[in-house]
C-alpha positions, 0 to 999 in steps of 0.5 A: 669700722667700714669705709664708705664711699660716696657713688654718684649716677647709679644707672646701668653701669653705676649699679653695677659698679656700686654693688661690687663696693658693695659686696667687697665690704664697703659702704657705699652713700648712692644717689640718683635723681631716678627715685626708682634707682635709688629706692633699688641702690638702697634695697641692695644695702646701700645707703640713699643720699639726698644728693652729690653733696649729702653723698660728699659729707659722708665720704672722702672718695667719691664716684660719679657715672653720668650719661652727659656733660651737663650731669656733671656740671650740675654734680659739681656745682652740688659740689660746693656744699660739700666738704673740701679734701674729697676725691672724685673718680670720674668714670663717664665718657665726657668730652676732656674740656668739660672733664677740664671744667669739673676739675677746675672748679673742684680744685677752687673748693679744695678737691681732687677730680681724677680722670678715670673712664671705664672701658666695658659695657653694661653686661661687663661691669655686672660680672666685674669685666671692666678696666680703668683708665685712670689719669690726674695727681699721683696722691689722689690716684692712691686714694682711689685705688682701693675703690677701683680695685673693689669694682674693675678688674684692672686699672692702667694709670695712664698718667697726667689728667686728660689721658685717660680719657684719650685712651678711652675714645682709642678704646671706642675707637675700636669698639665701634669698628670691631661691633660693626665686623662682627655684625657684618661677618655674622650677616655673611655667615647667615647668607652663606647658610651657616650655623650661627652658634658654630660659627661663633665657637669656631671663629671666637677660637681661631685668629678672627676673633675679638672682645666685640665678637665674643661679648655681642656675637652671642645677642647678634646670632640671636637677634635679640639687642635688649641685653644690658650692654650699652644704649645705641643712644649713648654710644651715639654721644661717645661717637660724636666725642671721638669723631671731636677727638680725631679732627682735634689731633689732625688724625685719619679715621676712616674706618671708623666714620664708616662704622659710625653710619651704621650707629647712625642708621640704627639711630634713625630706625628708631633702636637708641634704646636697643644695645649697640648690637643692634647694628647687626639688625641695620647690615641684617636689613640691608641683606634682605632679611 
């Protein structure tokens, strides 16, 4: 008999991620308040769920990919129609007290929410280029397994409820810096008359690199920020969650603050829908061109 999981958000990275369970054997019960994400969830052979709760009654492990904190609040609160004894892997990037809530809540109704960010973007999660940060009780943690090695190609159990998602604001810490150094070497490479194609071949192989540079390099030396990477808008929310984290913990960050002005003026600039590329396009401005 095939197993089905449940999949709750079904967006650029939930689909993504949903068409690999997919495409492993598994059934998958989507949902979507977007009609038009569900209609394409069950053209791909998935099946469409009127909601969290109708996706819950017919799986034990579920996964929610949502865009913001009071998505999740309305998913658990759906939640409480459903069945006790579930496991939902949360995969968004949320603040850990609204994550805290959410598992609270689902605990009062019997269920287990593992805290389970994924670092990668949109482009990434289509070819499998994803890893878990997974984080929360020992048992659920079992459960979850073999749907997350369905969908990513790695998970780091990280351990006690919350890690998971520190982890993942050091990992977009990092994105954030490493985006906007690749953008600013390429500008130089520009200005300096370079073959943009050249260079990225020859710095992607020497020790200049990084994952930003090989997996953005290309849509930068293009110009071209429409790919399926990760909204400037969304990242924006990710920054505003980091920049939380680090005063939280009394830690200096700042390189990173530096590197969020540029997320902030491609924001201003009207680009929230663009890739975060797209802070190539601010420096590429400020440079005249």
């Amino acid at each position: 008999m095939t197993e089905t999981v449940g999949f709750i958000g079904l967006g650029v990275m939930g689909s993504a991620l949903s068409a690999h369970l997919l495409a492993a054997g598994w059934e998958v019960a989507g949902y979507d308040i977007d009609a038009g994400r569900l209609a394409a969830h069950f053209e791909r052979g998935g099946l469409a769920a009127t909601g969290p709760a109708d996706a819950a009654a017919r799986a034990d492990v579920l996964v929610t990919s949502l865009p913001h904190t009071q998505a999740l609040r309305d998913v658990v609160q759906d939640l409480a129609a459903a069945p006790p004894g579930r496991t939902v892997i949360e995969t968004s990037t949320l603040p850990i007290a609204v994550k805290e809530d959410a598992r609270d809540l689902l605990a009062e109704r019997g269920s287990v929410l593992l805290d389970c960010p994924l670092s990668g973007t949109g482009g990434q999660a289509k070819s499998k280029d994803v890893v878990a940060y997974l984080s929360g009780p020992a048992d659920a943690k079992a459960r979850a397994e073999p749907v997350l090695r369905a969908m990513t190609r790695g998970i780091h159990d990280v351990g006690a409820f919350g890690n998971g998602s520190k982890v993942k604001f050091i990992a977009n810490l990092l994105v954030a810096v490493h985006n906007t150094a690749a953008a600013e070497a390429l500008v130089l490479a520009e200005r300096a008359g370079l073959d943009l194609t050249a260079v990225l071949a020859a710095v992607s192989d020497g020790a200049g690199t990084s994952r930003m540079l090989e997996v953005r390099g290309p849509a930068m030396a293009a110009a071209d920020y429409s790919g399926p990477g990760v909204a400037t808008s969304v990242f924006g929310k990710d920054l505003e969650i980091i920049a939380g984290f680090a005063r939280d913990v009394t830690s200096p960050t700042p390189l990173f603050a530096l590197a969020s002005t540029f997320y902030a003026a491609a924001l201003a600039q009207g680009r929230g829908g663009e890739d975060a590329a797209c802070v190539h396009a601010v420096l590429r401005a400020m440079a005249g061109r």
